[in-house]
Backbone as numpy.savetxt, mean C-alpha at the origin, in Angstrom:
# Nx Ny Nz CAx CAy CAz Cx Cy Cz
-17.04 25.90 -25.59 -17.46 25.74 -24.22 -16.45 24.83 -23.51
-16.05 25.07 -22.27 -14.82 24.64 -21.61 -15.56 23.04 -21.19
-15.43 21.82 -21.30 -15.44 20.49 -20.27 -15.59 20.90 -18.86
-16.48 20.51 -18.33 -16.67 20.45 -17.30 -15.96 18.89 -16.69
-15.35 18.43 -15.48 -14.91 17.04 -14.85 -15.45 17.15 -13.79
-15.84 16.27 -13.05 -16.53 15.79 -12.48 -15.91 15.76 -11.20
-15.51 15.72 -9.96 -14.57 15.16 -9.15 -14.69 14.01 -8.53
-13.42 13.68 -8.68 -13.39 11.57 -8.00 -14.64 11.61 -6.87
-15.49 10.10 -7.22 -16.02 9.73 -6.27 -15.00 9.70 -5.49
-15.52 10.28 -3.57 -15.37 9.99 -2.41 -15.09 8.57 -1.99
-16.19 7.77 -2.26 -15.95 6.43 -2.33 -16.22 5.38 -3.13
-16.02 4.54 -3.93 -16.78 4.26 -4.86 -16.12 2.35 -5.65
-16.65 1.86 -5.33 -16.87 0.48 -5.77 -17.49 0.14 -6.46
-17.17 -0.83 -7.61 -18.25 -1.44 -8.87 -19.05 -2.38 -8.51
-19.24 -2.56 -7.36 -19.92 -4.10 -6.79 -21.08 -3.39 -5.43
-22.08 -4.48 -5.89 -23.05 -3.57 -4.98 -22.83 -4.06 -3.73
-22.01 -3.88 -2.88 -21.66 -4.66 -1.29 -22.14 -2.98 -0.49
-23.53 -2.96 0.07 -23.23 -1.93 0.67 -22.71 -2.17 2.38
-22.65 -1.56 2.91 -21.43 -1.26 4.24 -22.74 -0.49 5.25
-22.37 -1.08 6.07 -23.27 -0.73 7.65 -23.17 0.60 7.99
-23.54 1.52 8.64 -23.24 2.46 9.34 -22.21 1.84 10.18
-21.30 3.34 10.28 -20.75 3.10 12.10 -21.53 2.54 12.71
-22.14 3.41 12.74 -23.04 3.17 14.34 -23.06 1.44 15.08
-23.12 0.93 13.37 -23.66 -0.68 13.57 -22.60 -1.53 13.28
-21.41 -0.83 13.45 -20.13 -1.45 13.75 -19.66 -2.04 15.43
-19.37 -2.82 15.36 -18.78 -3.28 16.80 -17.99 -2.33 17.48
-17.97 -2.11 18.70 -17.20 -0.84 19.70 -15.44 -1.01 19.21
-15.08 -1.91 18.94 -13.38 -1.61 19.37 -13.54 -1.37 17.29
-14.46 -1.91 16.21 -14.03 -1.03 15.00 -14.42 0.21 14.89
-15.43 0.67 15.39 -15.41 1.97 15.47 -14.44 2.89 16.54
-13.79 2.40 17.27 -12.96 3.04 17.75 -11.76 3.22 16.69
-11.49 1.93 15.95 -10.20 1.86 14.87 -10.78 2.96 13.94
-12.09 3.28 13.30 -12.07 4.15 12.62 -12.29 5.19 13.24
-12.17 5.55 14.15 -12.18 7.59 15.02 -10.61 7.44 14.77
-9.70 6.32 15.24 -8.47 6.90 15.50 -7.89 7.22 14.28
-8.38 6.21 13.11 -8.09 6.75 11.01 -8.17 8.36 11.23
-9.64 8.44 11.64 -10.57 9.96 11.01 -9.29 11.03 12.27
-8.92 10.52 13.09 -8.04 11.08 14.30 -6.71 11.72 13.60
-5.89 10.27 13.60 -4.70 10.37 12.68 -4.45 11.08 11.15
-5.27 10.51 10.58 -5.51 10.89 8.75 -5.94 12.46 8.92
-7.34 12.38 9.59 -8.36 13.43 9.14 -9.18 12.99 8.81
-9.30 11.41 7.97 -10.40 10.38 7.09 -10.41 9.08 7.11
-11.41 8.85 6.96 -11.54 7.27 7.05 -10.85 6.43 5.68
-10.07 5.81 5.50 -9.10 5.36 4.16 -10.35 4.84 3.30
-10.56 5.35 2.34 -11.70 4.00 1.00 -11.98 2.77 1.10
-10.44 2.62 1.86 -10.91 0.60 1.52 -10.99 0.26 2.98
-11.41 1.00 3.85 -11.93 0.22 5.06 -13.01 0.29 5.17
-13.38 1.00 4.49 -15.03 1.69 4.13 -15.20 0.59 3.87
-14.82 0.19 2.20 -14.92 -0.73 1.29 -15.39 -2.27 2.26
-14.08 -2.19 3.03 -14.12 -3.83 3.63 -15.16 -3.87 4.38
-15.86 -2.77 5.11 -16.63 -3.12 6.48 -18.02 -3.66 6.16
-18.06 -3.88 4.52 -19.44 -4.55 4.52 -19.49 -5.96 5.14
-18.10 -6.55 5.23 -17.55 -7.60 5.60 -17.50 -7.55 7.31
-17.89 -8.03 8.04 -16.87 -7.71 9.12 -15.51 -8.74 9.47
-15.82 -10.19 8.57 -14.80 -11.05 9.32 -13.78 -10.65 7.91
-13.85 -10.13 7.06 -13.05 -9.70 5.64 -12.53 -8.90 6.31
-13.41 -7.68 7.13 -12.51 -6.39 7.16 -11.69 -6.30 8.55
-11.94 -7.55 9.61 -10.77 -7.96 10.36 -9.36 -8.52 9.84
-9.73 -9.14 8.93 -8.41 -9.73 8.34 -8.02 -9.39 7.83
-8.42 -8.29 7.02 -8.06 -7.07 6.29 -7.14 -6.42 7.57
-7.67 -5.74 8.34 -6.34 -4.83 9.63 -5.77 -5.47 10.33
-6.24 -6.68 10.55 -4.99 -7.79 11.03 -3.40 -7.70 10.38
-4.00 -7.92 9.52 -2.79 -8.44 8.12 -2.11 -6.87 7.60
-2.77 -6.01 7.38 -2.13 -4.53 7.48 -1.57 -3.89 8.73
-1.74 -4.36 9.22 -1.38 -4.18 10.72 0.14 -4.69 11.16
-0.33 -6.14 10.99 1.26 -6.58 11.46 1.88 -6.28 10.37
2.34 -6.55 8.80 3.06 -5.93 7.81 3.27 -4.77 7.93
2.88 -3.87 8.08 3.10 -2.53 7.55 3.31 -1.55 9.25
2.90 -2.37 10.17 3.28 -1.15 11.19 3.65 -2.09 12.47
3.97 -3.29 12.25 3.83 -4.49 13.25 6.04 -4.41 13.52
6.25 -5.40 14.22 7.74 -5.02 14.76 8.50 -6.14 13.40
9.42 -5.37 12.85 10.41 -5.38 11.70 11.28 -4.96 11.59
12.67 -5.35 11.07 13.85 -4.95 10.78 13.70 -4.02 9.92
12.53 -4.21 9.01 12.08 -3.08 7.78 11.54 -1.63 8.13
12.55 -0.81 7.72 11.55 0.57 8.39 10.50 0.49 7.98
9.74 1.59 8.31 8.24 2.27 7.81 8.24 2.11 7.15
9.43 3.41 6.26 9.57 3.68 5.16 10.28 2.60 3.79
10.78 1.36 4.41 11.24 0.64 3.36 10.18 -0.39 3.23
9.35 -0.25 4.14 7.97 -1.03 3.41 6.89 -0.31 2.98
6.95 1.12 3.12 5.87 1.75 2.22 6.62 1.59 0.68
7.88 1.94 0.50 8.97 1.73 -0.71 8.17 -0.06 -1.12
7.97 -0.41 -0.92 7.84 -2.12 -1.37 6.15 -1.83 -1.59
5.19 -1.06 -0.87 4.40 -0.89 -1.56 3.86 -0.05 -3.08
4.86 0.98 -3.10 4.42 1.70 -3.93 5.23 1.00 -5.02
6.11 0.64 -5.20 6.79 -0.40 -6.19 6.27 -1.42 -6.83
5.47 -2.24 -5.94 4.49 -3.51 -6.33 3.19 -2.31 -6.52
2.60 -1.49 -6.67 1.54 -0.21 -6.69 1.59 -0.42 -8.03
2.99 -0.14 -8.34 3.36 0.93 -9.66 3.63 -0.37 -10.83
4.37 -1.25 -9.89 4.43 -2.81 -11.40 2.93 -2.71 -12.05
1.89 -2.82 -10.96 0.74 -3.51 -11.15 -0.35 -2.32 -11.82
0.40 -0.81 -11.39 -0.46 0.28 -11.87 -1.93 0.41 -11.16
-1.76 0.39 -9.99 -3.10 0.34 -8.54 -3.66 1.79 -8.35
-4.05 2.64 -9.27 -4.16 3.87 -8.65 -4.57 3.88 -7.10
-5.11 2.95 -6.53 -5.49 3.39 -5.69 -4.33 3.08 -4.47
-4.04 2.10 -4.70 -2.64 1.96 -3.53 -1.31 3.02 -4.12
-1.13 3.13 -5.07 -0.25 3.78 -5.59 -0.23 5.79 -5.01
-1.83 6.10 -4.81 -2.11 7.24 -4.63 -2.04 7.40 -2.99
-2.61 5.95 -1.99 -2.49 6.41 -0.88 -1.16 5.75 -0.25
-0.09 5.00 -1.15 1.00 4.86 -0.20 1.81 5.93 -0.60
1.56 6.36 -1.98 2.62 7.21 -2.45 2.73 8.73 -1.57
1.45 8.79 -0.85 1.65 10.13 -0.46 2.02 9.53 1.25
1.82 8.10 1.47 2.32 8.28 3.06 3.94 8.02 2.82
4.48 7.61 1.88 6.05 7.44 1.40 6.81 9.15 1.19
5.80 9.79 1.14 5.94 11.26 0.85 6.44 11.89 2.36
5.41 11.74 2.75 5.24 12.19 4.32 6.49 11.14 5.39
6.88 10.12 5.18 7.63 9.52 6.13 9.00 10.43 5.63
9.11 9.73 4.37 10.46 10.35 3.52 10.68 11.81 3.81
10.21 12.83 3.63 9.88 14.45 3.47 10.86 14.51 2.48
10.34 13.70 1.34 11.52 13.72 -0.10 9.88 13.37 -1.12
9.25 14.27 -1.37 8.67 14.11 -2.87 9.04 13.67 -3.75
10.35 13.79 -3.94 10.89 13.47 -5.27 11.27 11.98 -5.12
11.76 11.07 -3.91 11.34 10.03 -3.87 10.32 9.24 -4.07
9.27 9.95 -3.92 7.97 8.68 -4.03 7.62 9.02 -5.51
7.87 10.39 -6.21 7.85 10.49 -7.52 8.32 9.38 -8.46
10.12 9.07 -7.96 10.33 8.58 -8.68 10.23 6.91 -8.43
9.49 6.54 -7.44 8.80 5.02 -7.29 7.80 4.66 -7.47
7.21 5.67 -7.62 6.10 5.63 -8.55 6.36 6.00 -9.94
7.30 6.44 -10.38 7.46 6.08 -12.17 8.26 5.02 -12.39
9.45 4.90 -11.80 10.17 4.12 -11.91 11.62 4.06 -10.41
11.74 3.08 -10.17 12.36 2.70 -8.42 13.82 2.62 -9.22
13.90 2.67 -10.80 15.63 2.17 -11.04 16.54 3.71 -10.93
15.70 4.77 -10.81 15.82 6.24 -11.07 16.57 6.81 -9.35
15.24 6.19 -8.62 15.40 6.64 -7.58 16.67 6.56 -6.73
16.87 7.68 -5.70 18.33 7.55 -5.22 18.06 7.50 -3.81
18.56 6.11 -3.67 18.44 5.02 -2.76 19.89 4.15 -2.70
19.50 3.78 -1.56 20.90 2.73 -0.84 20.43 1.37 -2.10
21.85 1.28 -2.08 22.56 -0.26 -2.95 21.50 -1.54 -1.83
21.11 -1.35 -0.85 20.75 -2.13 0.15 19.36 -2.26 -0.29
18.60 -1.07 -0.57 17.22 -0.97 -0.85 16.63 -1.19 -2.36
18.20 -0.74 -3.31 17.64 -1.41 -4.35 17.62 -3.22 -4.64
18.44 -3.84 -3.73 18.52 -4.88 -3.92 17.00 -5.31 -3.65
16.66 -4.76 -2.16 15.20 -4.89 -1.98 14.00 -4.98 -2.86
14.19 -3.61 -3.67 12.80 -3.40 -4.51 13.74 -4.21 -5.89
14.86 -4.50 -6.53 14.64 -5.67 -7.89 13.70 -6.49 -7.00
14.28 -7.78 -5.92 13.28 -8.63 -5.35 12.03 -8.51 -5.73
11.18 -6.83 -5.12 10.29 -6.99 -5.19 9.36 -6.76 -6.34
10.51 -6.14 -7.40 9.81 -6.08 -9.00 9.72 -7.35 -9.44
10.67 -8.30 -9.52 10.89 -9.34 -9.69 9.65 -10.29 -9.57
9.41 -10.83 -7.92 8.12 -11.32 -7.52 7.17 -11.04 -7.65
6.75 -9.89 -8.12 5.39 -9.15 -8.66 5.36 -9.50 -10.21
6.42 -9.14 -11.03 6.04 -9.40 -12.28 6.46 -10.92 -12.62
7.30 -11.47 -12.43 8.11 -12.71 -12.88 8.14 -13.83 -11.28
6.77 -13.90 -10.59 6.93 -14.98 -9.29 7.71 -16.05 -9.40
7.06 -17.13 -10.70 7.49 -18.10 -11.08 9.30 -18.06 -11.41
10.06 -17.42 -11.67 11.07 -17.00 -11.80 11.67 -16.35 -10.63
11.13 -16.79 -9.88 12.36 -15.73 -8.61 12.52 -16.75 -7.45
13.70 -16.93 -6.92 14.02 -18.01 -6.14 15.06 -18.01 -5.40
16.24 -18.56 -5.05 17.01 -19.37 -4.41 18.35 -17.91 -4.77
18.54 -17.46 -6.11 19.25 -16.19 -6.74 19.30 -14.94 -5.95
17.44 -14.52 -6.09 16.82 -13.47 -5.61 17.18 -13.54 -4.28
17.39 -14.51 -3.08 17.76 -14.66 -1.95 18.71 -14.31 -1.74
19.40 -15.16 -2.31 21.42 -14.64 -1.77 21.54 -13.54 -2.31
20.76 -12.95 -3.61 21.00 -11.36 -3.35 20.79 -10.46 -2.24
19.73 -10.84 -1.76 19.20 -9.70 -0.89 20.46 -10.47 0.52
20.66 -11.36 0.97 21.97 -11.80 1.60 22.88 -10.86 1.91
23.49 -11.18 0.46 24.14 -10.44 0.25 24.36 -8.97 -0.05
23.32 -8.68 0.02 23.46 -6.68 0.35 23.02 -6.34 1.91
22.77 -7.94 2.65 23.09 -7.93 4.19 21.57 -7.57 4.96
20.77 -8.31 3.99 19.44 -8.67 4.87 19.25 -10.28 5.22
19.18 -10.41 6.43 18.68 -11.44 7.27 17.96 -12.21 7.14
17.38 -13.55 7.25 16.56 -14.54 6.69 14.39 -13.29 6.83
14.69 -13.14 8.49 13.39 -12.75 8.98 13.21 -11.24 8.13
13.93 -10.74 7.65 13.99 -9.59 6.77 13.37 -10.05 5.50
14.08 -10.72 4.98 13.53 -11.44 3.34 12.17 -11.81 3.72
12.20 -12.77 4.61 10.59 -12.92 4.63 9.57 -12.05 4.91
9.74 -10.37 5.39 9.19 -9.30 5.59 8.95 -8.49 4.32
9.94 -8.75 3.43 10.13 -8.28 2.52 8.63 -9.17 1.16
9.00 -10.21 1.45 8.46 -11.46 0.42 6.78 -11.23 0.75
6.62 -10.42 2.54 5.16 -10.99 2.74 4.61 -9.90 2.48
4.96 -8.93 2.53 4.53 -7.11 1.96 4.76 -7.37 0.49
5.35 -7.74 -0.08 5.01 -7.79 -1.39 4.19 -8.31 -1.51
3.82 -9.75 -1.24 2.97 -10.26 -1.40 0.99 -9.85 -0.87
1.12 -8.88 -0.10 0.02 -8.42 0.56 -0.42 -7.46 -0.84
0.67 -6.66 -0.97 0.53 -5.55 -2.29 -0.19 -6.24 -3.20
0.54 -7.23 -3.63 -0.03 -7.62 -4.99 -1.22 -7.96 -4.58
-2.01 -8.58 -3.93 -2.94 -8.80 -3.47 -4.02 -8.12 -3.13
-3.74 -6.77 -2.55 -4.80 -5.79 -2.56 -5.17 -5.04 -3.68
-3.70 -4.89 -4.40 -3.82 -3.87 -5.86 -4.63 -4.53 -6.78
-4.97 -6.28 -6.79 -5.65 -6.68 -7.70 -6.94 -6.46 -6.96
-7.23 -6.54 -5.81 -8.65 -6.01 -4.91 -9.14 -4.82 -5.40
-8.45 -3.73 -5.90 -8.96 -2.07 -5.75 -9.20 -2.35 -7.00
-7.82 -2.71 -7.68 -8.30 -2.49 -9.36 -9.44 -3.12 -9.74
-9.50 -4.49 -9.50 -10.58 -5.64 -10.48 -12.28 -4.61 -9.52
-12.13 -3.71 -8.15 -13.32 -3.29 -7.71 -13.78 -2.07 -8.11
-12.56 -1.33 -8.72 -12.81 0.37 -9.15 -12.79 1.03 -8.24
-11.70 0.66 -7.33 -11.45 1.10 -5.58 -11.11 2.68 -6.14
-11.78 3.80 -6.01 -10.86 5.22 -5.95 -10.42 5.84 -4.39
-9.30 5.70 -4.22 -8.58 6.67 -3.35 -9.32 7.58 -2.45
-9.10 8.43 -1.38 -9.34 9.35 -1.20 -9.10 10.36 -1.84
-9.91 12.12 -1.46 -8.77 13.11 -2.20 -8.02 13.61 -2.01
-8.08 13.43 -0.81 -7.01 14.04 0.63 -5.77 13.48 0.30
-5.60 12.20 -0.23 -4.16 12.02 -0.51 -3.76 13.01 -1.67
-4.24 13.32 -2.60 -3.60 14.08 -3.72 -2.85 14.96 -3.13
-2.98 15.60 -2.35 -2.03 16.78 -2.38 -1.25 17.27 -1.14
-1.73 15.85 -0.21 -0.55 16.26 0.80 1.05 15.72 0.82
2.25 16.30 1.46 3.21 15.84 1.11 4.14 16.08 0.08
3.21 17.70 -0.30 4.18 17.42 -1.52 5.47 18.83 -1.33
């Protein structure tokens, strides 16, 4: 008899925090989530996740907000690259599944986010960007060890003080959420699986 599988919870957290309706969301977050369900098609898991919170799940799109789409020397795309990298150190399915497919979609190179999500030493990328992601393997696995070196590298492949620190604070957000999804049993949407490719 063939196994039957089950398909990924939709949404699904190990912690009993349940989450308000829309409805009983404040006017300007429910507007932020029509424009998700607008843009995407869906509301992302972990805003779901956060809105049991409301002053969590402000500081939550505050802080994703300015990093990841806020004004930077860092493209889009070289800070979705810094997410799925710190994703993949840390093994986040769930950040790993929904940056990897928006790294898909900026890039229109599959085979890039493939290979940053197995491994970023593979990938074929500027001398500029790998200097970027060692940094950011570096600070994810070895913090205590990365310093004053790690700097004048990235310097020297001709990023700017306010760059490094763009660089240092997206990593640092990553690591930070990936231990959020994992230590919660955050699953993904499914909609990321298969677009982008």
């Amino acid at each position: 008899m063939a196994r039957r599988y089950r398909a990924q919870p939709r949404q699904r957290i190990a912690l009993r925090l349940p989450a308000p309706s829309r409805r009983k969301l404040p006017p300007d977050l429910r507007k932020y989530f029509s424009i998700c369900d607008e843009k995407l098609g869906f509301l992302p898991n972990i805003l779901a996740v956060y809105s049991f919170n409301e002053t969590k799940l402000r500081a939550f799109v505050a802080m994703y907000n300015d990093l990841m789409l806020g004004d930077s020397k860092l493209t889009k795309l070289e800070r979705e690259m810094i997410a799925v990298v710190v994703s993949s150190v840390n093994r986040c399915y769930y950040c790993l599944t929904a940056h990897g497919q928006t790294l898909r979609e900026i890039s229109g190179d599959p085979s890039l986010g493939e290979a940053l999500v197995m491994n970023y030493r593979i990938a074929k990328i500027s001398k500029k960007q790998r200097a970027m992601l060692n940094l950011v393997h570096k600070l994810t696995v070895s913090p205590a060890e990365t310093g004053a070196a790690e700097r004048a590298a990235l310097r020297r492949a001709g990023f700017k003080d306010h760059e490094i620190w763009d660089i240092i604070a997206v990593t640092g957000f990553f690591n930070m959420t990936n231990r959020i999804a994992t230590a919660t049993d955050m699953m993904p949407n499914e909609e990321y699986l298969a677009r982008s490719r």
